[in-house]
C-alpha positions as CSV (number, residue, x, y, z in Angstrom):
1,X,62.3,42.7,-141.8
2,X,60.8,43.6,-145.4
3,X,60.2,40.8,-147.7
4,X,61.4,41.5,-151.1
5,X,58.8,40.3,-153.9
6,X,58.2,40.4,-157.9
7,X,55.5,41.8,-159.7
8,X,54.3,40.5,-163.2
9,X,57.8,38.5,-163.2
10,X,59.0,42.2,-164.1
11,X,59.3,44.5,-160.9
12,X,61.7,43.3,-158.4
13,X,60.4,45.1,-155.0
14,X,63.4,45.8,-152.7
15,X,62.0,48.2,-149.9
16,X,58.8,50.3,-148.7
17,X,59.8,53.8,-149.2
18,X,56.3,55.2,-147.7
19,X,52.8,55.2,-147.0
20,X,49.7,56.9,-146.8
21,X,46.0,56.5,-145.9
22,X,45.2,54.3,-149.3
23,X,48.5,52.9,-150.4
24,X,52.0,52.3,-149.7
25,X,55.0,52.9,-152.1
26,X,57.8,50.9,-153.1
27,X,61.4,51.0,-154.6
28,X,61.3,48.9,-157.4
29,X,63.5,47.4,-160.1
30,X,62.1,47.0,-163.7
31,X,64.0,44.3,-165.3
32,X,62.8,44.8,-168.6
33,X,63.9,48.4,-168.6
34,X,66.4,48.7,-166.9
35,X,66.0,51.0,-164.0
36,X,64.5,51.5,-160.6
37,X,61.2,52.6,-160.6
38,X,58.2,53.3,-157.2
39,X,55.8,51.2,-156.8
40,X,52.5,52.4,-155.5
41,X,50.1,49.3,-154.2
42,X,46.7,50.6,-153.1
43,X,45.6,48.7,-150.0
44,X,42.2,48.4,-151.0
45,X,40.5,45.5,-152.9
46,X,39.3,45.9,-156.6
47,X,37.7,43.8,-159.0
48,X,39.6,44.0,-162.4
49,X,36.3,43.4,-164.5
50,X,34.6,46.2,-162.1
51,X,33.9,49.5,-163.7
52,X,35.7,51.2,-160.8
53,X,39.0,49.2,-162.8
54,X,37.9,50.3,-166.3
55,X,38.0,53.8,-165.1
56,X,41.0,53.3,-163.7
57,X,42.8,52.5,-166.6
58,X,41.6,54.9,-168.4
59,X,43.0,57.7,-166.0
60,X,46.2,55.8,-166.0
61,X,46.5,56.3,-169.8
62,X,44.9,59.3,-169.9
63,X,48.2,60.5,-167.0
64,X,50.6,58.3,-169.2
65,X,49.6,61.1,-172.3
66,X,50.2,63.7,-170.2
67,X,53.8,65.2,-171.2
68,X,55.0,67.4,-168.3
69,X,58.4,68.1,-166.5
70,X,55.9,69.2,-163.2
71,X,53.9,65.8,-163.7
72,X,55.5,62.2,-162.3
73,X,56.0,59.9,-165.2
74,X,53.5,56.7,-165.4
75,X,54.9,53.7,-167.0
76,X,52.7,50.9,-166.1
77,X,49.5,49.6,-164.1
78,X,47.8,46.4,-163.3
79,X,46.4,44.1,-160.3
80,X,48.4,41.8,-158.1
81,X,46.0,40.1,-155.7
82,X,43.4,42.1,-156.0
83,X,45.3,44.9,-155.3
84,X,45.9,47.9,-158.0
85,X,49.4,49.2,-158.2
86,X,51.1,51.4,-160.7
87,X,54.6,51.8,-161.4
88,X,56.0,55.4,-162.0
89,X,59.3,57.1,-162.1
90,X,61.2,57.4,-159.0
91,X,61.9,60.7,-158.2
92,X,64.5,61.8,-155.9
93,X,64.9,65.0,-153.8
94,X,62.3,65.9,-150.9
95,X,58.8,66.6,-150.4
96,X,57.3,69.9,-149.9
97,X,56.6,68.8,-146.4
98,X,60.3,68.3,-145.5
99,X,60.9,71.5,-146.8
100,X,58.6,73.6,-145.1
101,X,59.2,71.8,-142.2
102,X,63.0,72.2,-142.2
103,X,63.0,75.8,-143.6
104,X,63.6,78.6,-140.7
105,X,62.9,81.7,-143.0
106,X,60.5,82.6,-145.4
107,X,60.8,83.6,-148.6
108,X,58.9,84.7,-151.2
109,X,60.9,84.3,-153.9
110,X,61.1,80.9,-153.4
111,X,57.6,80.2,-152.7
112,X,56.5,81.8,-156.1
113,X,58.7,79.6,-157.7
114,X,57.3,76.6,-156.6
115,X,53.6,77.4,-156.9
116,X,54.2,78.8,-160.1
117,X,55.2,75.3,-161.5
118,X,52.7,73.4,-159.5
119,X,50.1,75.5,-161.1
120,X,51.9,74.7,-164.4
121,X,51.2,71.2,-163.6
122,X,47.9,71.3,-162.3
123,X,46.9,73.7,-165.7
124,X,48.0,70.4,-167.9
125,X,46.2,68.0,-166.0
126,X,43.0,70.1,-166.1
127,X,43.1,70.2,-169.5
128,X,43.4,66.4,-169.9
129,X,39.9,66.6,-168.0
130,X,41.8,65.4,-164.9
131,X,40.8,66.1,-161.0
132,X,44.1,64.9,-158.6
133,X,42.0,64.9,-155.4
134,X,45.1,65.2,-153.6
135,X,47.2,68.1,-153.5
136,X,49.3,68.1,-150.3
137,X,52.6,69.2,-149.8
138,X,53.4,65.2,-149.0
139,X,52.8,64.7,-152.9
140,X,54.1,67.3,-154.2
141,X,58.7,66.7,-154.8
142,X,61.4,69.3,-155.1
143,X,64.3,68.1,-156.7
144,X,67.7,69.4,-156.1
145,X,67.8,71.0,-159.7
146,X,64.7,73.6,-158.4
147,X,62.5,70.9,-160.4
148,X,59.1,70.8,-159.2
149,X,57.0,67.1,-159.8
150,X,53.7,66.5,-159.1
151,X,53.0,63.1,-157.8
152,X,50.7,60.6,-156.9
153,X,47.5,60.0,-158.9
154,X,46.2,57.7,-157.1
155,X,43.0,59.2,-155.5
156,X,42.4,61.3,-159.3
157,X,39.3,61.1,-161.1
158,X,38.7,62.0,-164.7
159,X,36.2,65.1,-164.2
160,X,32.6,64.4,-164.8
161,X,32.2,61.0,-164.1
162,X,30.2,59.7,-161.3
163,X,32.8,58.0,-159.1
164,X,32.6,58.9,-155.6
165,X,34.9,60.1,-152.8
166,X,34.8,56.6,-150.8
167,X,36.0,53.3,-151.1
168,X,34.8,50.8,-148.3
169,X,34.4,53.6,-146.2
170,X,37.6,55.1,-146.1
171,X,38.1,58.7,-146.8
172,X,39.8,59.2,-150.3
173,X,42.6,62.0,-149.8
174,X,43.8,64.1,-147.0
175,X,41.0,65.9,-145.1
176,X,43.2,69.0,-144.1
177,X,43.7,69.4,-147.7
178,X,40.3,68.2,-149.2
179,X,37.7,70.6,-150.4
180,X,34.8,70.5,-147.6
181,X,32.1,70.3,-150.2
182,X,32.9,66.8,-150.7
183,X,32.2,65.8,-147.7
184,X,28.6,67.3,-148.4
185,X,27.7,66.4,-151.9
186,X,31.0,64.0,-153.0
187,X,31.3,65.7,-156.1
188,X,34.8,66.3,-157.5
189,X,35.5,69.3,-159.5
190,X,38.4,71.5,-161.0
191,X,38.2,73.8,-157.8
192,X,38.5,71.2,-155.7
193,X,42.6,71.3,-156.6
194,X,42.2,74.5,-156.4
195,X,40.9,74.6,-152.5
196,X,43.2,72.2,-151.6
197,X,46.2,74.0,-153.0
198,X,44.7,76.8,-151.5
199,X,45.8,75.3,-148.3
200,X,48.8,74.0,-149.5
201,X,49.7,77.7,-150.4
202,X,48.4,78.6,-146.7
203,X,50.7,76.2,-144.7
204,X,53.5,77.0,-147.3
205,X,53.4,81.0,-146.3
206,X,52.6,80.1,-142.7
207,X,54.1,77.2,-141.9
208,X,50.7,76.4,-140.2
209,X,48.2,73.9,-141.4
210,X,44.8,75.3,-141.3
211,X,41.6,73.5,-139.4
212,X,43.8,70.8,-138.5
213,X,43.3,68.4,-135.6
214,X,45.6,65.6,-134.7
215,X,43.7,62.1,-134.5
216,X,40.4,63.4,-135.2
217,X,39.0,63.3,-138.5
218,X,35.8,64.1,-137.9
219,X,36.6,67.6,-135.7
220,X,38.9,68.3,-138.7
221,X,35.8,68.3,-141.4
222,X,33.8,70.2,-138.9
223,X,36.1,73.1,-138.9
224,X,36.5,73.0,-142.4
225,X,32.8,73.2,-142.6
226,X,31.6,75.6,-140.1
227,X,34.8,77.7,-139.0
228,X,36.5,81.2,-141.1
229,X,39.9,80.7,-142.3
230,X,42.7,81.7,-139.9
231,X,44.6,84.8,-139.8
232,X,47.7,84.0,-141.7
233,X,49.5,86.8,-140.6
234,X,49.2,85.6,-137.4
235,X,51.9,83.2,-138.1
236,X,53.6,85.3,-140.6
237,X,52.7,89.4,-140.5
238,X,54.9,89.4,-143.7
239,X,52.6,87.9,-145.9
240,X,51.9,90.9,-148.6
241,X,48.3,91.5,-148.8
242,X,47.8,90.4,-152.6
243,X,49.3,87.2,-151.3
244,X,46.7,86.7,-148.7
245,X,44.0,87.1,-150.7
246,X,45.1,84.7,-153.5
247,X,45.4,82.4,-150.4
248,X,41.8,83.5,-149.0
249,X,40.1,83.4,-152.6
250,X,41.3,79.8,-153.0
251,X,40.4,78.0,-149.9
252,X,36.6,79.6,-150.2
253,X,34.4,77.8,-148.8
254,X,31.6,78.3,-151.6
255,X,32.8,76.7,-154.6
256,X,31.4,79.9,-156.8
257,X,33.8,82.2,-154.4
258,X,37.0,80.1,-155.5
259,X,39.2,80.8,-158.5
260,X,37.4,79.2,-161.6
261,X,40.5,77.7,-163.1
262,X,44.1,76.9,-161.9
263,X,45.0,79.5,-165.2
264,X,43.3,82.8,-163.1
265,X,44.8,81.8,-159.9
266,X,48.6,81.6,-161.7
267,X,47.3,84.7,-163.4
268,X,47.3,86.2,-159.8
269,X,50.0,84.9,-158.5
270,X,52.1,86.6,-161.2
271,X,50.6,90.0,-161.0
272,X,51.4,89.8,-157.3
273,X,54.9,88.6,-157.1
274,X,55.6,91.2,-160.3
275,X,54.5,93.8,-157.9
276,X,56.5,92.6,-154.8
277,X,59.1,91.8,-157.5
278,X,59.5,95.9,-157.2
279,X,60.6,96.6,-154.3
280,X,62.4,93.4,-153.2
281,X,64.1,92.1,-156.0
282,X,66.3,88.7,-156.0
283,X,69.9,89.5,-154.4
């Protein structure tokens, strides 16, 4: 049974909608405002007068500037035992992993649609000087509206800093989705996102998560690391080819291969769907 609980005498906890590798989310109730907010609690330990906290805040202000339909609202972040938690707007509808894993056919049409705005997303971010670290369809919602919202900034790190990918030894992100360079040299960059949308992209035209191998981590970095890309169109022969080198170019394994910015891979993506656009146009 979950025990309900109140943060900062403000944010009445009622139920744990979720939970990943480094946190777990809550529904929440701000009393002050008014309305129900999530909750995400980090499970690991930090120091509030550590620098690792200093930088934290300022992404957390630097995301609470960030003025976006495609972006998950920040309202509010602070420590509660020693554990970080921000409060953000709770945004209902379903993740791009329910949908791909209810969908039954593909289409294109659809699939443009939503890259198109996570790129939007991911192109204001970036400018802010913003890595997310961890693009996976799990954090990425679709509301009922069409509305695409990127989510949880928990793992982001403001771009040239020195910050690392681990935290007492625990892997921060998804490993499927993380850019294999970072395992090497733990150095964040702008085409991180992109690789890791890159396979996002891949699993959203395929259905089929790339390198992927259930309970072992270590196996999954290898194949990352030493193994080609597999033939989409081995789990979808209907890709069109502009399509599957967009995919291809992304999820490079050489950083300098990859698109340089989110902006040239949306460039792409629009000069490819214009083109399929021609001879299969929305019914």
């Amino acid at each position: 049974m979950f025990n309900s609980f109140v943060l900062e005498n403000r944010y009445y906890i009622h139920a744990q909608i979720g939970s990943g590798g480094n946190a777990n989310v809550f529904l929440g109730y701000d009393s002050i405002l008014n309305h129900q907010v999530a909750v995400k609690i980090l499970k690991h330990k930090i120091d509030k007068n550590s620098e690792a906290y200093q930088q934290y805040l300022r992404e957390i202000q630097t995301i609470c500037a960030v003025s976006s339909k495609n972006i998950v609202k920040v309202y509010d972040v602070g420590i509660e035992q020693d554990h970080l938690f921000i409060i953000m707007d709770l945004v209902k509808g379903k993740s791009l992993r329910q949908f791909i894993q209810k969908r039954n056919t593909i289409s294109l049409h659809e699939n443009c649609d939503i890259l198109f705005q996570i790129c939007d997303a991911l192109i204001k971010v970036h400018a802010f000087n913003i890595i997310h670290r961890d693009i996976k369809p799990q954090n990425i919602m679709l509301k009922n509206d069409g509305q695409v919202v990127l989510l949880d900034f928990g793992t982001a790190m403001i771009n040239n800093t020195d910050a690392t990918m681990t935290s007492e030894g625990n892997i921060l992100g998804s490993p499927p989705y993380t850019d294999p360079k970072l395992f090497v040299d733990k150095k964040a960059s702008i085409q991180s996102d992109i690789y890791s949308l890159g396979i996002t992209m891949y699993e959203l035209f395929s259905g089929k998560l790339p390198f992927f191998v259930s309970g072992n981590v270590k196996q999954t970095i290898y194949r990352q690391l030493h193994e080609k890309l597999p033939n989409i169109k081995t789990y979808n022969d209907s890709i069109p080819r502009k399509f599957v080198k967009i995919i291809y170019k992304a999820c490079s394994l050489e950083i300098e291969d990859r698109y340089q910015t989110m902006m040239e891979l949306k460039d792409d993506l629009i000069k490819a769907y214009k083109k399929y656009q021609k001879h299969h146009p929305r019914g």
